[in-house]
C-alpha positions as CSV (number, residue, x, y, z in Angstrom):
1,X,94.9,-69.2,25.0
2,X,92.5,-66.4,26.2
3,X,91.1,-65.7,29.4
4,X,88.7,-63.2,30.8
5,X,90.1,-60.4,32.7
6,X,87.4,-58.4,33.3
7,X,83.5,-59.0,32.9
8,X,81.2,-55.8,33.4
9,X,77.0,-56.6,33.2
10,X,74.1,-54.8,32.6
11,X,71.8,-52.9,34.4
12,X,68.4,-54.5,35.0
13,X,66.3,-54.2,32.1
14,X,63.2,-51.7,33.1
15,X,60.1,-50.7,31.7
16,X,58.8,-47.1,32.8
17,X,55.3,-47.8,34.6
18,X,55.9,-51.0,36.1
19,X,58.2,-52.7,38.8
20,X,61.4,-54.7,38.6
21,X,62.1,-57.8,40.2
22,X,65.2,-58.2,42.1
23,X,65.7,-61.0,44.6
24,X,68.3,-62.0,46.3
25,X,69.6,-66.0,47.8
26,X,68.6,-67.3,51.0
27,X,72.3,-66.0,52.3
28,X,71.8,-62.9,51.2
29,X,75.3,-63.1,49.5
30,X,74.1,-63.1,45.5
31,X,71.7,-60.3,43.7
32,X,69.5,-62.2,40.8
33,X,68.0,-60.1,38.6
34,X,66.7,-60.0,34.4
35,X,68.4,-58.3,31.8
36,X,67.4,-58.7,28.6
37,X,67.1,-62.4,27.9
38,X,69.0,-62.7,30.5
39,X,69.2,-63.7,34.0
40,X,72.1,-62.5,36.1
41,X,73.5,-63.3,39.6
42,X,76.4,-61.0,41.2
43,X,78.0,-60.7,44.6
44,X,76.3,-58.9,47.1
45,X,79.9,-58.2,49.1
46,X,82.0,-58.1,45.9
47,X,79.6,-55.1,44.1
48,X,79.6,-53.2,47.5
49,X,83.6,-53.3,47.8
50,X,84.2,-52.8,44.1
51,X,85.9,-56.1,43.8
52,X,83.8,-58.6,41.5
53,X,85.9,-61.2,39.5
54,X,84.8,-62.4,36.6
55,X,84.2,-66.2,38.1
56,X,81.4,-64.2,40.5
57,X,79.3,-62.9,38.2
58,X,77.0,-65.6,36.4
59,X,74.3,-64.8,33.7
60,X,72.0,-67.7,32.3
61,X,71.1,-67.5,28.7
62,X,68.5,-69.9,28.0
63,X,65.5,-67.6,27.3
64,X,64.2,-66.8,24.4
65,X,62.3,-63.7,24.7
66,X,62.6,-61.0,27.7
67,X,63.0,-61.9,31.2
68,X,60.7,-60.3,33.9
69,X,61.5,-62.2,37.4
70,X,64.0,-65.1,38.8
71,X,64.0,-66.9,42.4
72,X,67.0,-69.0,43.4
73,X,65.3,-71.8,45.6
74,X,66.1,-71.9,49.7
75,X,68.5,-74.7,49.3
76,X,70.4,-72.8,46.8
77,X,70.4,-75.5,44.0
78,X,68.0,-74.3,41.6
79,X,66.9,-71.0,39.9
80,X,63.1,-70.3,38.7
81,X,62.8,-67.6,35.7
82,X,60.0,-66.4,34.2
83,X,59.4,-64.3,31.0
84,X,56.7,-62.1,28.6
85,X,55.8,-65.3,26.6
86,X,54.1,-66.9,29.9
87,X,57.2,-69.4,30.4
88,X,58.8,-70.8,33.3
89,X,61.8,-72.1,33.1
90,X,63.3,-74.3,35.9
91,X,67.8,-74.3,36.0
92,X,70.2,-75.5,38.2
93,X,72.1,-73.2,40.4
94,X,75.0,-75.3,40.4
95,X,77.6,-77.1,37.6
96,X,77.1,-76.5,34.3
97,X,73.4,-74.7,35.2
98,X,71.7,-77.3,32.7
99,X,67.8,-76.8,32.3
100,X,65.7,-79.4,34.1
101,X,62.4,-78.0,33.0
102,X,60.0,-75.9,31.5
103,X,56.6,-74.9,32.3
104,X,54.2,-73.1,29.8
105,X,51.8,-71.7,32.4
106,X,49.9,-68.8,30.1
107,X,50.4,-66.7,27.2
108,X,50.6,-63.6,29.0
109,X,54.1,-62.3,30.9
110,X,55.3,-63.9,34.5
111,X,55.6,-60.8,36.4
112,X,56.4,-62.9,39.9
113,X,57.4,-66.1,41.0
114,X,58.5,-67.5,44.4
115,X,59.6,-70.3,46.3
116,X,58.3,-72.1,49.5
117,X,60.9,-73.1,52.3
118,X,61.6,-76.3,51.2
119,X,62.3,-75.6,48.0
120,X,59.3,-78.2,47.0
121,X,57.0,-75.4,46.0
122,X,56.6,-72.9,42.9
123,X,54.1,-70.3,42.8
124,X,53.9,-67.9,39.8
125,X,52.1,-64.8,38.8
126,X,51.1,-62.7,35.2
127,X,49.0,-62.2,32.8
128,X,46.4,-65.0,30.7
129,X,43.3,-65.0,29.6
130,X,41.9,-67.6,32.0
131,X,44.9,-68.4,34.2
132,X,46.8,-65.9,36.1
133,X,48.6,-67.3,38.6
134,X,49.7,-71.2,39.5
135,X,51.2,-73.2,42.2
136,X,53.2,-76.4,41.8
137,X,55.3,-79.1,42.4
138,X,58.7,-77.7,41.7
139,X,60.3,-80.3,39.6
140,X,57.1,-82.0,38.1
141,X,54.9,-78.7,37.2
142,X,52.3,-80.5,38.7
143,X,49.3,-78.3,39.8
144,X,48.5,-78.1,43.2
145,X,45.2,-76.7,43.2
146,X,44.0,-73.3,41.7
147,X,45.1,-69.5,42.7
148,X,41.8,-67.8,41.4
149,X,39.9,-64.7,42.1
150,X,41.7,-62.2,39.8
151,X,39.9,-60.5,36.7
152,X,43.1,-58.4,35.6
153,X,47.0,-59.1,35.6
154,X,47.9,-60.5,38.8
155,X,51.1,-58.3,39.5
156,X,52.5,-60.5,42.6
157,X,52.3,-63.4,44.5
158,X,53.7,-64.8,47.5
159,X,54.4,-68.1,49.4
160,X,53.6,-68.8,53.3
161,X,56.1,-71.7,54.4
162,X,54.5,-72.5,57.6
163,X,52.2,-75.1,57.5
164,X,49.9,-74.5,56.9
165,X,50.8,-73.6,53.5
166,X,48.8,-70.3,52.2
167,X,49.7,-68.2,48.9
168,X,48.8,-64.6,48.9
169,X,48.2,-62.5,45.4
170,X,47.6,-59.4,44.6
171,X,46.3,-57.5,41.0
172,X,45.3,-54.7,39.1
173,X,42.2,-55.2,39.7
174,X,43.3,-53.6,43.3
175,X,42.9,-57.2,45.0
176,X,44.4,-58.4,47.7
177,X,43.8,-62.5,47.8
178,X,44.2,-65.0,50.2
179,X,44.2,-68.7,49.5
180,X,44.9,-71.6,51.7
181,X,45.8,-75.3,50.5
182,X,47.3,-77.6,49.2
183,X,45.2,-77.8,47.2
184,X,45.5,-74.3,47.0
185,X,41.6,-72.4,46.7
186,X,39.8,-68.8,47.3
187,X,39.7,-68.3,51.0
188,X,39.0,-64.4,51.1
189,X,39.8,-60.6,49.0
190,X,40.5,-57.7,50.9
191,X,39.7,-53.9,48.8
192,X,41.9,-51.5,50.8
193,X,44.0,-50.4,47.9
194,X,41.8,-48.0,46.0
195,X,44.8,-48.7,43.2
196,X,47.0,-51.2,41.8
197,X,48.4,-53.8,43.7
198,X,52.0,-54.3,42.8
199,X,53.7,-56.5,45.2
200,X,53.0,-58.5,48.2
201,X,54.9,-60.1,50.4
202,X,54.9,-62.7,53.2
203,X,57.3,-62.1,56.8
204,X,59.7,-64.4,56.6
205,X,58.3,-66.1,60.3
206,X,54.8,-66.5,58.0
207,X,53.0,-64.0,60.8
208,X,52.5,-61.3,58.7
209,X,52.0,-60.4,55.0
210,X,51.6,-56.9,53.8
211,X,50.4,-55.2,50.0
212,X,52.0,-52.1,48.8
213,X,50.4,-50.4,45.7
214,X,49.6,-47.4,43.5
215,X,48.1,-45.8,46.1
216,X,51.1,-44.9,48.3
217,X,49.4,-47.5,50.7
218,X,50.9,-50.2,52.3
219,X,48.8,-52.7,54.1
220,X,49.3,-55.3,57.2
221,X,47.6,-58.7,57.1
222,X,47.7,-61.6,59.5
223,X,49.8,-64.5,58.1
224,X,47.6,-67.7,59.0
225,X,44.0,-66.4,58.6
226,X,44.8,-63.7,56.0
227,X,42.5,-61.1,58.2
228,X,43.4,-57.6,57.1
229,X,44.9,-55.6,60.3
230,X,46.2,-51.9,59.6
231,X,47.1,-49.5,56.8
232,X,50.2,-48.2,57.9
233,X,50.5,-44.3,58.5
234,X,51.5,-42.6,55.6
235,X,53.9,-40.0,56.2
236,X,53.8,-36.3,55.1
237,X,54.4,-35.6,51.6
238,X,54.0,-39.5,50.5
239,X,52.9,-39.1,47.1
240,X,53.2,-41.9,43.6
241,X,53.4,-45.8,43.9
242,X,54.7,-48.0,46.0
243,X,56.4,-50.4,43.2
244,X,58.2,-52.7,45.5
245,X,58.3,-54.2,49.0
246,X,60.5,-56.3,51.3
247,X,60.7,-57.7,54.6
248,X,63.7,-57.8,57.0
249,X,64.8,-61.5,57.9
250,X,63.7,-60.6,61.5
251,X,60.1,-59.9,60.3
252,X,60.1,-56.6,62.2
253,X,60.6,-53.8,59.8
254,X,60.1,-53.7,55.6
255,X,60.9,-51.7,53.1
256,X,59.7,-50.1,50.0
257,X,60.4,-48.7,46.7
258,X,58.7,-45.4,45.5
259,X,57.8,-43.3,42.3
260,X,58.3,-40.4,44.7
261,X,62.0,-41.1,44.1
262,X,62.0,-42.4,48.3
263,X,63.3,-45.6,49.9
264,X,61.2,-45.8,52.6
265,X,61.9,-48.2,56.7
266,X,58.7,-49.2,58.1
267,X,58.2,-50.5,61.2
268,X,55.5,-53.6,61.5
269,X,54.7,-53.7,65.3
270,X,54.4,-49.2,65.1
271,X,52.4,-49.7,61.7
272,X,54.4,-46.3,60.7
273,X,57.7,-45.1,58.6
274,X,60.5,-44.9,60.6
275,X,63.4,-43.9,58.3
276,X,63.7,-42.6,54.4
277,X,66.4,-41.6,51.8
278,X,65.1,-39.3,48.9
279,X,67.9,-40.8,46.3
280,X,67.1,-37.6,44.0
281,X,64.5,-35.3,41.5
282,X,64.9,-36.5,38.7
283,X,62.8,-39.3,36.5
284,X,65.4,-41.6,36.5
285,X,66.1,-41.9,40.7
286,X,62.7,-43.4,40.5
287,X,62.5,-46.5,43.2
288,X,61.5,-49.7,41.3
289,X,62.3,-52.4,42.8
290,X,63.9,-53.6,46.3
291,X,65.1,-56.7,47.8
292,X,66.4,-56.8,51.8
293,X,69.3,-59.1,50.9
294,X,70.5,-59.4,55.0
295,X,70.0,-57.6,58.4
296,X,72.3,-54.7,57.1
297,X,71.9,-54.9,53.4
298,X,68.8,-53.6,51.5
299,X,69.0,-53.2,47.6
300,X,66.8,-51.5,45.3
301,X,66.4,-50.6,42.0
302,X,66.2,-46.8,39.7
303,X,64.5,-46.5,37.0
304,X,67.7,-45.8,35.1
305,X,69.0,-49.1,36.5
306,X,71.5,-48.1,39.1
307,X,71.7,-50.7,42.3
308,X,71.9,-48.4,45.2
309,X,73.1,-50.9,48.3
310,X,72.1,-49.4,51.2
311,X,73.3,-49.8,55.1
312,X,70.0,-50.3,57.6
313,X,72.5,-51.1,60.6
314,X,71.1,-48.0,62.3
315,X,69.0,-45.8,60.4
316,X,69.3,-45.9,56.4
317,X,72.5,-44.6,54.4
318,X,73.3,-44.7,50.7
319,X,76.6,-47.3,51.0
320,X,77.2,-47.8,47.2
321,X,76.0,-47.2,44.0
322,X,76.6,-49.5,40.6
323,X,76.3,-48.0,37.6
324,X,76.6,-49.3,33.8
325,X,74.3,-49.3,31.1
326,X,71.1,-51.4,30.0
327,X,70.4,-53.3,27.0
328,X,72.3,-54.3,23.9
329,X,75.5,-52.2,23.1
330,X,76.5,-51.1,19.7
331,X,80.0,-49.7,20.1
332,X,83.3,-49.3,22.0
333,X,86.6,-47.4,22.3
334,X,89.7,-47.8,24.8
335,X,91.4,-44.8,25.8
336,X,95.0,-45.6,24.9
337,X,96.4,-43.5,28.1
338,X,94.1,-44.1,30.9
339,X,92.9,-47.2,29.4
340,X,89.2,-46.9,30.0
341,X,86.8,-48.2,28.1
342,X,84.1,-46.3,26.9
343,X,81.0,-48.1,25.8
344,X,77.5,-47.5,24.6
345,X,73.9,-48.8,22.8
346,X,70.4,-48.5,21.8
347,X,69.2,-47.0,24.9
348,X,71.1,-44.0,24.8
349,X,73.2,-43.8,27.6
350,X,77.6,-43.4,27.3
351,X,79.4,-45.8,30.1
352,X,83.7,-45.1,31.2
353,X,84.9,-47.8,32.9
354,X,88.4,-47.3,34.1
355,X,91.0,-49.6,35.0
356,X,90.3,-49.4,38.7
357,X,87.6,-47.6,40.4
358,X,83.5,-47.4,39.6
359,X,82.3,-47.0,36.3
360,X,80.6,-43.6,35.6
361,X,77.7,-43.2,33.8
362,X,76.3,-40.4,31.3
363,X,72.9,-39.9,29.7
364,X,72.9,-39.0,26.0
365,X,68.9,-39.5,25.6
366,X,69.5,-41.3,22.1
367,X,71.0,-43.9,20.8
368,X,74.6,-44.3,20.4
369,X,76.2,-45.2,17.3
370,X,79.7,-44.7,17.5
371,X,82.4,-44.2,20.5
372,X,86.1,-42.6,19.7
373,X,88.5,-43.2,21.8
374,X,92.3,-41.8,21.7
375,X,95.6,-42.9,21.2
376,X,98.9,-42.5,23.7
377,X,99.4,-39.2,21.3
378,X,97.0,-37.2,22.1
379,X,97.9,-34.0,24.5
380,X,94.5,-33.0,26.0
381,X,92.6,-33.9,28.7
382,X,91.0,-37.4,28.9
383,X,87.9,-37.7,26.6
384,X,85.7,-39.8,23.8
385,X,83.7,-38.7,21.8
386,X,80.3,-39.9,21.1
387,X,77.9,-40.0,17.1
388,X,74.3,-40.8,18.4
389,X,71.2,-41.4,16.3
390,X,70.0,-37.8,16.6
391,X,72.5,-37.0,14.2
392,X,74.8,-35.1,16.4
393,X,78.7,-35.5,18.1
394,X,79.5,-34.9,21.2
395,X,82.8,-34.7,24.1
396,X,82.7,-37.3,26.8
397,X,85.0,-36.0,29.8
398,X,86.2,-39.1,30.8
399,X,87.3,-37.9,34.4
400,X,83.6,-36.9,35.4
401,X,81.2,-38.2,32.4
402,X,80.4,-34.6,31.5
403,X,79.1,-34.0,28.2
404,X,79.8,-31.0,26.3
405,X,77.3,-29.4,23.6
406,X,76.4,-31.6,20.2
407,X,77.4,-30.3,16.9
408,X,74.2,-31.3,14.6
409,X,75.3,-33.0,11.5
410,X,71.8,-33.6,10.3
411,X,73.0,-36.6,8.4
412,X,73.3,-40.2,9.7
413,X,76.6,-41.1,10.2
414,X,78.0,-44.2,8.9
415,X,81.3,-44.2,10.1
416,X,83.8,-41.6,11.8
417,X,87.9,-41.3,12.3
418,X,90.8,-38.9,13.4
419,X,91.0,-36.2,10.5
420,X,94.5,-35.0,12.1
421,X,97.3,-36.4,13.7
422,X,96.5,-34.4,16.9
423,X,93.2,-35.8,17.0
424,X,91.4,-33.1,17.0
425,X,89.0,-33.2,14.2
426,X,87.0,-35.8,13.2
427,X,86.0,-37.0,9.6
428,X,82.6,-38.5,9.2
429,X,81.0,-40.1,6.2
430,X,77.5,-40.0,6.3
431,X,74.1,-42.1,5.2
432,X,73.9,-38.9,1.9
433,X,77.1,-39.5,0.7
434,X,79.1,-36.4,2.6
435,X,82.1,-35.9,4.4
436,X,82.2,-33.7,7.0
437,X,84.7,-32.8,9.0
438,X,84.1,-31.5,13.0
439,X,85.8,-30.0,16.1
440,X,83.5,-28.0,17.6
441,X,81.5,-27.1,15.1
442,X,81.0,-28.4,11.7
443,X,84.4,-27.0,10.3
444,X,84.2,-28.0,6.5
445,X,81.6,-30.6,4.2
446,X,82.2,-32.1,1.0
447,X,79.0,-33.0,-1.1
448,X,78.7,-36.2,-3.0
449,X,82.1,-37.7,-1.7
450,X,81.7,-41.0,-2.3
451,X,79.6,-42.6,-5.4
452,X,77.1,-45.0,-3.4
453,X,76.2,-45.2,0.6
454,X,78.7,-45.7,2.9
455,X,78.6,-49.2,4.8
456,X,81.8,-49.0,6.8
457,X,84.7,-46.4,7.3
458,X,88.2,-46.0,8.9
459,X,91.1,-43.3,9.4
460,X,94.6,-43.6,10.3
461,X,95.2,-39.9,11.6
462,X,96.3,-37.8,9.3
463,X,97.2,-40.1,7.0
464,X,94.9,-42.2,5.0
465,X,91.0,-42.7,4.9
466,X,89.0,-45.8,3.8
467,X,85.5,-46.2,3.2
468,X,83.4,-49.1,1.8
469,X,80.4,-48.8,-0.6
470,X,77.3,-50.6,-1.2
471,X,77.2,-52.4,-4.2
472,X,76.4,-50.7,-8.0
473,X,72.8,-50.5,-8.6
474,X,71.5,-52.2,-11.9
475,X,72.4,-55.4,-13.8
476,X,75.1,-56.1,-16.2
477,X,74.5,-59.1,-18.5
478,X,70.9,-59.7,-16.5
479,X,72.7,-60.1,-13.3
480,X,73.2,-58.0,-10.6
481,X,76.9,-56.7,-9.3
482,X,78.5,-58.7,-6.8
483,X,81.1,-56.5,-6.5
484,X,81.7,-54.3,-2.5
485,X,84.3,-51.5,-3.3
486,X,87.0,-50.3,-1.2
487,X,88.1,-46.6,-1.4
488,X,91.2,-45.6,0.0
489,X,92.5,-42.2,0.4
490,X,95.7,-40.1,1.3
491,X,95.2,-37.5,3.9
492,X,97.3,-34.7,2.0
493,X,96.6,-31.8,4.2
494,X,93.2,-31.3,6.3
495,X,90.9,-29.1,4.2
496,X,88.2,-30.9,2.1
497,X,90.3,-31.0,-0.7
498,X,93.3,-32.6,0.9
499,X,91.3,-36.3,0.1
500,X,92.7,-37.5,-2.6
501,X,91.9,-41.2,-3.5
502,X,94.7,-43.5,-3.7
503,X,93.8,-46.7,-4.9
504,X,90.3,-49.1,-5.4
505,X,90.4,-52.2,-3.5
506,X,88.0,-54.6,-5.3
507,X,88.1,-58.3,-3.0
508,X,85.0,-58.3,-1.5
509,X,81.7,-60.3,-2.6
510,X,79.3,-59.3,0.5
511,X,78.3,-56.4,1.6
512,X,81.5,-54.7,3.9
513,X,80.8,-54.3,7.4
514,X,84.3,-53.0,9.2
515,X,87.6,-51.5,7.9
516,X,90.2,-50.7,10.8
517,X,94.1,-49.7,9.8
518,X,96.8,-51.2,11.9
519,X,98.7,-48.8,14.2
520,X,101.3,-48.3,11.7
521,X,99.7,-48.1,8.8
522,X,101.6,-51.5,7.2
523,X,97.9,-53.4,6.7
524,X,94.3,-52.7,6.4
525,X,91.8,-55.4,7.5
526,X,87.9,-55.4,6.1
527,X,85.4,-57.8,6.7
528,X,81.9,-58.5,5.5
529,X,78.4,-60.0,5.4
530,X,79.2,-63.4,4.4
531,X,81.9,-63.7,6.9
532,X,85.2,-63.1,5.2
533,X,88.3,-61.1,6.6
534,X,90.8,-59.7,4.0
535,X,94.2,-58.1,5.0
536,X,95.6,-55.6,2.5
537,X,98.8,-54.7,2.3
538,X,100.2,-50.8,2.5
539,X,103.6,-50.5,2.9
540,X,104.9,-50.6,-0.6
541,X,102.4,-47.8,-2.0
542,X,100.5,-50.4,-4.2
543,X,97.5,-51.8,-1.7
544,X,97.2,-55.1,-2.4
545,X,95.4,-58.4,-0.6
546,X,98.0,-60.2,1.3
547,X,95.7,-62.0,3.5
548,X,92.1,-63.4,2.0
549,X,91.3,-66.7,3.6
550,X,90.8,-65.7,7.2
551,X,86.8,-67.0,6.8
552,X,86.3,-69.4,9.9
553,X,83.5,-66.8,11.2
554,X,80.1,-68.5,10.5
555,X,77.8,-65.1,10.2
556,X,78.4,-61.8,9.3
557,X,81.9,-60.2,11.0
558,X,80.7,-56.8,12.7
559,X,84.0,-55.5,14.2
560,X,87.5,-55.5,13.8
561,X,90.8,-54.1,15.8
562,X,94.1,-54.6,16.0
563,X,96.3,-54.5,18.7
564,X,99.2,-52.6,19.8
565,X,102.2,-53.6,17.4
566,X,99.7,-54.1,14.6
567,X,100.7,-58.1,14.0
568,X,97.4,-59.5,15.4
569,X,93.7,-58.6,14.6
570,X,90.6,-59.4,16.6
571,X,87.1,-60.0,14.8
572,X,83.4,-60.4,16.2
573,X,80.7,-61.9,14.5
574,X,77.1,-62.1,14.9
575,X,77.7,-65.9,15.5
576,X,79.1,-64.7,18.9
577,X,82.8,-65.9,18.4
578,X,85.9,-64.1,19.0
579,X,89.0,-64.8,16.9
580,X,92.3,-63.5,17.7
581,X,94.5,-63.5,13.8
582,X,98.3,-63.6,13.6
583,X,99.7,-61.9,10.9
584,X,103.4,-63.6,11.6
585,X,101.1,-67.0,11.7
586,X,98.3,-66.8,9.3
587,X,97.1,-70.8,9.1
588,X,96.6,-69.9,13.2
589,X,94.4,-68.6,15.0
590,X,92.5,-68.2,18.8
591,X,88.7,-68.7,19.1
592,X,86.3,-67.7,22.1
593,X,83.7,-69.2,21.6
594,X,79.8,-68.2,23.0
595,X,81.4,-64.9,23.8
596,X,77.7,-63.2,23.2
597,X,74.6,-63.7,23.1
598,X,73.0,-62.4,20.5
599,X,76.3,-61.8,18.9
600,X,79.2,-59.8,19.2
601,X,78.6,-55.8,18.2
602,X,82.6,-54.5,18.8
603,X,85.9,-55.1,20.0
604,X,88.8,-52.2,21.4
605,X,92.6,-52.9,21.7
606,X,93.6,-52.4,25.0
607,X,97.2,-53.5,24.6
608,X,99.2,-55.9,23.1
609,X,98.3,-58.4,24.6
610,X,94.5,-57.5,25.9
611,X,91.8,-56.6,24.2
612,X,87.8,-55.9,24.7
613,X,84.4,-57.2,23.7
614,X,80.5,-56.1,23.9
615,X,77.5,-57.3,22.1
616,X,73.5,-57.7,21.9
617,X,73.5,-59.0,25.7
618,X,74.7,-56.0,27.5
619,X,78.3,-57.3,29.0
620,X,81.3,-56.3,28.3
621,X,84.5,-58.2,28.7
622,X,87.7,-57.7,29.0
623,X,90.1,-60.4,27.3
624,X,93.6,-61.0,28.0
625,X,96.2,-63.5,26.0
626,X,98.6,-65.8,27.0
């Protein structure tokens, strides 16, 4: 049996020159936000004391394409989503969070959707040809008149719960619009944004509504006649766009989000700012998104996206930050001694999680391709190290996410592993054919090592080196090889020439996608394209396959790892499955199943008895056996 020990999500997914939606429930206890595919729910209390169990974090994976917004409904039973293709999807918040619905509303993105106070009412907001925005029945999809006016993307919409009903939108054609219903029609447009629009928002006593755009303006309306009021007074120095706004649950103060790197307290009744943080200078602390999740808890969103939770008891103070990575994630290491994980993917930034404590965060700029972790062995101060796609390694410190200067390799890298037993060096086999081996600089290369491309590669420190090859070009007979080599090869000493091959391992019919040795060198385990797992054999000097029916994967097996004592292997597969291999009980074997979506990308040994996951949706878990 498995069980999860651990569960760390992603960021919100965020697009540079446009806002993020983040919403929280009508308690204020859960965060909702999109990821991906994705849309995730954590604990507002749990994130902010650095306690979240797995069980608390939820994430809903029945979208297709990219999420852009999610509402959970007053009542707290049901969750609205909407994504790029123009579709709504309708979910219970409860159970087993089945689908009720789905609503095709445009073929543009939903960029906002809301709820009235009954949870009776849907409104949504995006970007169609004819139709750009909608309000419904909630469980029927039935129309309930027309939300018109627009002639670009309508960027938000909002919901007045009082009777009677209104529904306020507001575009990039720098409209504000006010409609009144059911059914819902034009009642009036206001121009005082000279920019775009990109949120509005009703008070949560219906009294008010207010418009914050592009324009650093934000703009007071009255809730029942939709009469503009006041531009609040903008502050010294207010410069960029207002992305995001929110109201207090008391109605008397809002907040917003700014490209001017600024949270910003505003007080309604004074029409002027009243408190701001400046959360830093760089592109990244860029304000996107906020929600006000309860009378001391505001939340909002960077552009790298870090939640910053923030205390508006009195005044406005940074109480937390939550850190992590976005989008899918390509690779993972576990360092033996501290036992942090180190993790990272396509959008370039390095993540350390530790045991206990908040995870750290560092920004590489290009994708990542490869983490390294080390073993109980090694003597030097805690650190990974990182291959990226601009060709170059680099030193995580895994104490303070400080990385040192790349060494250029100017070659992708297909694989890397531990040249020496002091894991100091690190071998490399590259996309040309080369090894090359690096510490701080490129130390020595050897041209033309291998006879094809590289598709997979392992070490066992200073011992012994594997690599996999892509199959012989040309055709013997008329028909093309089918055969995947294995190269394996002694470590004899750590100059170029200390490689010396040991023995060709021919079992493989498919392309082979990962080779890992076992701690103690007894067994080598490769796996490839067409789902098969072989298990060689070491100890007696002449490889040989001891293990070739391990096959129950369903789609190509991306990862492997062993863990500690070497007698049970872990494999992850783009079908999404986990499997957990005995070697002292072969016909056995423990399956998660619907690990992740979009398939599993690695797995890392964390003990004996633990080990770790990630894949195309961003989490990563932690897994322990029993």
């Amino acid at each position: 049996m498995a069980q999860t020990l651990r569960s760390i999500p992603p960021l919100p997914s965020i697009e540079r020159g446009t806002f993020c939606s983040i919403s929280s429930d009508k308690s204020g206890e859960l965060l909702l936000y999109c990821s991906g595919s994705n849309v995730i729910w954590r604990p507002l209390s749990a994130m902010a004391a650095g306690t979240e169990k797995p069980d608390d974090i939820f994430c809903w994976r029945g979208h297709v394409k990219n999420t852009t917004c999610a509402a959970m409904s007053p009542n707290s039973q049901w969750v609205v989503s909407g994504d790029v293709t123009g579709s709504l999807r309708l979910w219970g918040a409860k159970g087993e969070h089945a689908q009720k619905n789905e609503y095709k509303l445009w073929d543009g993105v939903v960029k906002d959707v809301a709820w009235s106070d009954d949870s009776g009412r849907l409104v949504a907001a995006g970007d169609g040809k004819e139709v750009r925005a909608a309000a419904m029945i909630w469980d029927t999809g039935s129309k309930t008149g027309e939300v018109t006016g627009h002639t670009k993307q309508v960027n938000s919409i909002a919901f007045r719960s009082q009777r009677p009903f209104k529904v306020v939108t507001g575009g990039e054609d720098m409209q504000v619009i006010f409609h009144q219903g059911p059914p819902f029609k034009f009642v009036r447009s206001h121009n005082a944004h000279s920019n775009f629009v990109n949120c509005v928002r009703y008070s949560p006593d219906g009294a008010w509504f207010a418009s914050a755009g592009s324009d650093s303006k934000l703009c007071l309306y009255e809730g029942k006649e939709g009469e503009f009021l006041k531009e609040f007074a903008k502050p010294d120095g207010v410069s960029g766009s207002f992305w995001a706004m929110a109201w207090s649950p008391d109605s008397a103060r809002c907040a917003t989000a700014g490209g001017d790197k600024k949270l910003r307290i505003w007080d309604r009744e004074a029409g002027a700012q009243v408190a701001e943080a400046t959360v830093g200078t760089a592109l990244a602390d860029m304000q996107v998104g906020v929600s006000w999740a309860s009378p001391s808890r505001v939340v909002s969103v960077c552009l790298d996206g870090r939640l910053l939770l923030w205390d508006v008891t009195s005044g406005l103070s940074l109480a937390g930050t939550i850190n992590g990575t976005q989008g899918p994630l390509n690779c993972l290491a576990c360092d033996k001694k501290s036992k942090s994980l180190v993790y990272g993917g396509t959008e370039g930034s390095v993540a350390i999680a530790p045991s206990s404590g908040p995870v750290i965060r560092a920004s590489i700029g290009k994708g990542i391709q490869h983490v390294l972790g080390h073993s109980d062995s090694f003597a030097g101060k805690p650190e990974a190290w990182i291959v990226s796609l601009d060709d170059c390694i680099r030193k995580i410190a895994l104490e303070t996410g400080e990385a040192s200067a790349p060494v250029e390799v100017k070659e992708f890298m297909v694989g890397a592993g531990w040249l020496d037993a002091g894991e100091s060096k690190l071998i490399v086999a590259t996309g040309k054919r080369n090894f090359h081996c690096i510490s701080d600089s490129i130390v020595w290369s050897k041209a033309d090592a291998v006879k094809r491309r590289p598709t997979a590669f392992a070490s066992l420190a200073g011992k012994k080196v594997a690599v996999a090859l892509e199959q012989p070009e040309g055709q013997t007979g008329g028909m093309s090889s089918a055969q995947y080599d294995i190269h394996l090869l002694d470590i004899l000493d750590e100059t170029a020439d200390g490689l010396v091959e040991k023995a060709l391992l021919q079992k493989h019919l498919a392309e082979v996608c990962a080779l890992r040795f076992s701690p103690t060198g007894e067994h080598l385990a490769s796996s490839d394209a067409a789902h098969k797992i072989v298990v060689w054999g070491l100890s007696d000097g002449n490889p040989v396959a001891k293990i070739s029916d391990w096959n129950f994967h369903t789609a190509r097996v991306s990862s492997l790892d062993w863990l500690e004592g070497g007698q049970k292997l872990v494999s992850g597969s783009l079908d999404r499955h986990l499997f957990v291999w005995d070697l002292q009980k072969p016909d056995s074997r423990v399956q998660i199943k619907d690990t992740h979506k979009g398939g599993v990308t690695a797995v890392a040994a964390v003990s004996d008895a633990s080990f770790a996951s990630t894949g195309h949706d961003g989490f990563v878990l932690l897994h322990g056996l029993s």
